[in-house]
C-alpha positions in Angstrom: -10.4 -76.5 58.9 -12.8 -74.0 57.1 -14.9 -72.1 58.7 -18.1 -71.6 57.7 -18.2 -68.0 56.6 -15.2 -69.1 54.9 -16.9 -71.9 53.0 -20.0 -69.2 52.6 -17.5 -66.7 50.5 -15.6 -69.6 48.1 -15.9 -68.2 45.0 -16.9 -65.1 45.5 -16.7 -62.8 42.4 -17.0 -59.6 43.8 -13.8 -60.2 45.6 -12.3 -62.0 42.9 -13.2 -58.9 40.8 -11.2 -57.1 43.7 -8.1 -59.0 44.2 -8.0 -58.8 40.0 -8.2 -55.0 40.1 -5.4 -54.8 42.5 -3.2 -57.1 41.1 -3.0 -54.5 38.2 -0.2 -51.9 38.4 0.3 -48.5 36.4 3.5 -47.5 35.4 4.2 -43.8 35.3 5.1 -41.5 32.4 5.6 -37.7 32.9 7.8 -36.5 30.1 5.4 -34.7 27.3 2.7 -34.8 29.8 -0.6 -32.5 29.6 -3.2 -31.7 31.3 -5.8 -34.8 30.5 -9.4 -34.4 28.8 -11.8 -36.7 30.6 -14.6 -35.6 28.1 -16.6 -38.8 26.7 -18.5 -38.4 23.4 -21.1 -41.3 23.2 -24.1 -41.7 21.3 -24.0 -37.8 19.7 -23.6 -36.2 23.3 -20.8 -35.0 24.9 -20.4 -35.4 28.8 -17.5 -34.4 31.2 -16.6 -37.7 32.6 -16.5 -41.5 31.5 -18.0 -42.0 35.1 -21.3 -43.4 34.9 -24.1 -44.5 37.4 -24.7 -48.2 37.1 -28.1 -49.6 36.3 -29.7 -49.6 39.7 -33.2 -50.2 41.0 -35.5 -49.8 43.9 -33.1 -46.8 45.5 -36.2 -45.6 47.3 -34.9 -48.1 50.3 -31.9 -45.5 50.0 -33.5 -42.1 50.1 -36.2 -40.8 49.4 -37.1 -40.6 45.5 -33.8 -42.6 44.8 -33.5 -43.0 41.3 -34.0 -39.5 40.8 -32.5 -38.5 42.8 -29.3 -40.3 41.3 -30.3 -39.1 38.3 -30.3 -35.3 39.1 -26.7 -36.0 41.0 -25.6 -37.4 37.6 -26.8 -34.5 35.4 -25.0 -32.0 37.9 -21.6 -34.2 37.2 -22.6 -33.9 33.5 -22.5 -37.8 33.2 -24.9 -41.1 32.1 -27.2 -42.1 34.3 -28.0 -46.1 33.9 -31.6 -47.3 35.2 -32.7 -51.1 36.0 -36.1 -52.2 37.1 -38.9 -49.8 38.1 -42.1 -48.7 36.7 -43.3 -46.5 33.8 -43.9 -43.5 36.9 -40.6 -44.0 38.3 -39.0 -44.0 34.7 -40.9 -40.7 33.8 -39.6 -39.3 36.5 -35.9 -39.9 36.4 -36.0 -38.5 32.0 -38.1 -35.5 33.4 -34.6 -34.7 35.6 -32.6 -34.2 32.3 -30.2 -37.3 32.9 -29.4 -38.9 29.5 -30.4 -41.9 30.4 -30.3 -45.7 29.8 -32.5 -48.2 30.2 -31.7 -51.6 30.8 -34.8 -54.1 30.8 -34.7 -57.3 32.1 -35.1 -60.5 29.5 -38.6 -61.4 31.1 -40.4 -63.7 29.9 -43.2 -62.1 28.1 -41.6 -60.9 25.2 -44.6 -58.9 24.4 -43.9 -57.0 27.9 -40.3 -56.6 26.7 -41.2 -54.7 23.9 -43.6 -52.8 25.6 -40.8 -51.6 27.8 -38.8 -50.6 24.8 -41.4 -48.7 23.3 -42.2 -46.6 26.6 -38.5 -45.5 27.0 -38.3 -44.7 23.6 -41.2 -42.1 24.1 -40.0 -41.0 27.7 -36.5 -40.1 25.6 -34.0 -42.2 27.1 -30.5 -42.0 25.0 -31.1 -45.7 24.6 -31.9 -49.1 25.9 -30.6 -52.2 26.8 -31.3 -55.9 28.1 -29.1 -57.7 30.9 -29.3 -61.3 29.1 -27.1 -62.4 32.2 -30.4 -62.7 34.7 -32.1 -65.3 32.4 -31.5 -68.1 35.2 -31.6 -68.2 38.9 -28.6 -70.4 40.4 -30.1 -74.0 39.9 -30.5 -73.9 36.5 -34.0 -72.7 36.3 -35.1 -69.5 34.9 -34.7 -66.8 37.3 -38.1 -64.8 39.0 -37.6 -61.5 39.8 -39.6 -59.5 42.0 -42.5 -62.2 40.8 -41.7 -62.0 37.3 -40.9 -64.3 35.3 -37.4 -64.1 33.0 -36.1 -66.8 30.4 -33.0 -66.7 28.2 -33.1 -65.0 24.7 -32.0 -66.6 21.6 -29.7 -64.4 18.7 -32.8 -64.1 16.9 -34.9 -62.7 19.8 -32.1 -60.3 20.6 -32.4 -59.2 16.8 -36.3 -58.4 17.1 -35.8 -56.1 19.9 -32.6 -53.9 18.6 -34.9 -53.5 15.3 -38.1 -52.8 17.8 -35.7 -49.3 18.2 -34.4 -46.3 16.6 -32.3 -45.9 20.0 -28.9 -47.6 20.4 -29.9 -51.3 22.2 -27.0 -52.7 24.4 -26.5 -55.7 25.8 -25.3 -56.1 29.3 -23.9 -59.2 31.2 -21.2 -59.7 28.5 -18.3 -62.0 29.7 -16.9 -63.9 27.2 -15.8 -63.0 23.5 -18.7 -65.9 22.4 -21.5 -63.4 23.4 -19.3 -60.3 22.2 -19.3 -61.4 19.0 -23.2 -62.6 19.1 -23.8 -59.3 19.8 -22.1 -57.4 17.3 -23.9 -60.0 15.3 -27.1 -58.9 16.1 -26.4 -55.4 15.7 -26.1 -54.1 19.0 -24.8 -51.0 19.5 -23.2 -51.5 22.8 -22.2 -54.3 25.4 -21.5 -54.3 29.1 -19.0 -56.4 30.4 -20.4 -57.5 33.6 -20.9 -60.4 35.8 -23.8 -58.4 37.7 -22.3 -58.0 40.9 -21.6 -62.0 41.2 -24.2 -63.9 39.6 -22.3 -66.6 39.3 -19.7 -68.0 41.7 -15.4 -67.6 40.5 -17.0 -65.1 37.4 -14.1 -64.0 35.1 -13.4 -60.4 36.7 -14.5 -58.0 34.0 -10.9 -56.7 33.5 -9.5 -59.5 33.1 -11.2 -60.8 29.7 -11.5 -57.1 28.8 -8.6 -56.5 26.9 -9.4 -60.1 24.2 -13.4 -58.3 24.0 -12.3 -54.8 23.1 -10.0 -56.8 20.6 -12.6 -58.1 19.3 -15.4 -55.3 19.1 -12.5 -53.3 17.1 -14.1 -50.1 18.3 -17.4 -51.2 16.0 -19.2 -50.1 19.0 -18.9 -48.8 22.9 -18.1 -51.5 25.7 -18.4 -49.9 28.7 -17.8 -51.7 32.4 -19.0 -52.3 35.4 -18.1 -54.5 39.0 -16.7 -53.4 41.7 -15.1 -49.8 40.2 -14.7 -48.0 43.2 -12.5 -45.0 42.1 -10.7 -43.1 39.7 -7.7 -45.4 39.8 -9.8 -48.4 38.9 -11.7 -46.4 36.4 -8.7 -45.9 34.5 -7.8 -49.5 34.8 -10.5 -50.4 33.0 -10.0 -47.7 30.1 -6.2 -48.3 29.7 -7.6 -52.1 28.8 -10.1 -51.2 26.6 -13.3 -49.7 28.2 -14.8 -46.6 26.6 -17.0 -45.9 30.2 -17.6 -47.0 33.4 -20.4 -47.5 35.8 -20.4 -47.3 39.6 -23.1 -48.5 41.8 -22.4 -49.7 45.6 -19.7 -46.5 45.7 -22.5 -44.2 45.3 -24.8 -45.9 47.6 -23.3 -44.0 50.8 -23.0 -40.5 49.5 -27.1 -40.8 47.8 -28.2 -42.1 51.4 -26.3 -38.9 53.2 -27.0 -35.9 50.9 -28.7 -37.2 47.8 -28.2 -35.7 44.6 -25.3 -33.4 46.1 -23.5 -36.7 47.4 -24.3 -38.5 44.0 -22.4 -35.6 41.9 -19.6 -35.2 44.9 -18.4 -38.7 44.3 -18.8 -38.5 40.9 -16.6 -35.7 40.1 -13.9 -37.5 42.8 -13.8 -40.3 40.8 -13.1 -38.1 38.2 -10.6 -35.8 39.4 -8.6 -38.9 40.3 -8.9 -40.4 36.8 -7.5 -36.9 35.6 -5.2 -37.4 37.7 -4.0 -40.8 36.9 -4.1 -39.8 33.1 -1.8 -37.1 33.9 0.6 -39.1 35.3 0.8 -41.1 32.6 0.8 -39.2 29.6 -3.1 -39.7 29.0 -4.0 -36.6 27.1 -7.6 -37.9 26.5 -9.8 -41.1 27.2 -9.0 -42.4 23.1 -5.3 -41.9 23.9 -4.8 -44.5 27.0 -1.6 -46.7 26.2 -2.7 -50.1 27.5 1.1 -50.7 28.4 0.9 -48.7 31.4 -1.0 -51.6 32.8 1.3 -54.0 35.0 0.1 -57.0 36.6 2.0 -58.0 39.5 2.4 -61.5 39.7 3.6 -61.2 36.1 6.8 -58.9 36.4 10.1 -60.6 35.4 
């Protein structure tokens, strides 16, 4: 029989999202080989690494000043730096560290709060904004409360008032399914996340998995950039060879912030990097456009 802790972890997506990611072999390529480029360009800037921070909150439990502190660890990797929740203050001070920045909102209720949000990032300078539709509802049904407030889902039309509430680029994260790709290049966003927000919901597709039919279906209109479980520069490059133009890490940074802050935010960082470069070396990668998606094997499918 089942244990419980067995019963407790059916379904889990974060280790779904695991098993998928090494289920997926790379097959090697030397001959013609150079030394890669892991430069991204995105939204007019230019950054050394497709390596991003993920959309965290509340780091403060982690060290002191956490958010900027990832922030200022970012900026010394040259890379994005992705913001969740927090407060106009805490906001301030993660732009004031020079991070380009992103700010994902939540879809709260209050739409009038929403656009409040949009409008203070806008004037704090963030590169641009973003909502995660995908914490609309709590797991019976309901709409989900965070931190006491109150969220609701977001209709196309909603979703269309806020991208034109902004000059900046407005991306939607908690993208999962070509039905809400195509909704939002319908809307005019200018980026999506393909996410399942570290588990929201029990047996998730893993990201990777339904990557490959989304970036088919964004046609390179605009950036799609992942995030779950990417833990290093192998998976990074999983998830570019399949269609991803950036990644975000979050729970692999959480260590090196909590030991050495900023320092341990840019060391892991440029880890993950070096052993993206090194994966794209190995397989005649010369640059993050120039991925062959046929390097990817998965295993359970080889004749």
């Amino acid at each position: 029989m089942e244990n419980k802790e067995q019963i407790k972890n059916m379904g889990n997506s974060d280790e779904i999202t695991r098993e998928y990611f090494d289920s997926l072999l790379v097959e090697m390529r030397h001959i013609d080989s150079v030394i890669p480029s892991t430069k991204l360009e995105l939204y007019g800037e230019t950054f050394d690494t497709p390596i991003m921070t993920a959309a965290l909150s509340h780091l403060h439990n982690v060290c002191e000043n956490g958010m900027a502190e990832m922030a200022r660890g970012a900026l010394a990797a040259n890379a994005v730096t992705w913001v969740g929740m927090g407060d106009e203050a805490e906001l301030e001070s993660i732009v004031a560290t020079g991070a380009k920045t992103i700010k994902i909102i939540k879809p709260y209720a209050d739409n009038d709060y929403i656009f409040r949000r949009i409008e203070h990032a806008e004037k704090c300078g963030v590169m641009a904004v973003g909502m995660d539709v995908d914490h609309s509802f709590a797991e019976n049904g309901q709409y989900d409360n965070v931190f006491g407030l109150k969220m609701s889902s977001k209709s196309l039309s909603e979703i269309r008032e806020f991208i034109k509430a902004t000059k900046l680029p407005f991306i939607i994260k908690g993208v999962l399914s070509e039905q809400d790709a195509y909704k939002a290049l319908e809307a005019d966003a200018k980026g999506i996340v393909v996410s399942h927000h570290h588990g929201i919901m029990k047996y998730a597709v893993p990201p990777l998995m339904i990557l490959s039919k989304i970036a088919k279906l964004v046609d390179g209109k605009i950036p799609v950039f992942v995030d779950c479980g990417i833990v290093s520069g192998m998976d990074a490059f999983k998830a570019l060879a399949l269609g991803a133009t950036a990644v975000s890490v979050g729970r692999a940074i959480m260590k090196p912030l909590s030991e050495k802050g900023a320092e341990g935010v840019k060391d892991k960082i440029l880890k993950m990097t070096e052993e993206l470069a090194g994966v794209m070396a190995k397989t005649c990668s010369p640059d993050l456009a120039h991925i062959d998606p046929s390097v990817i094997w998965h295993k359970n499918k080889i004749m």
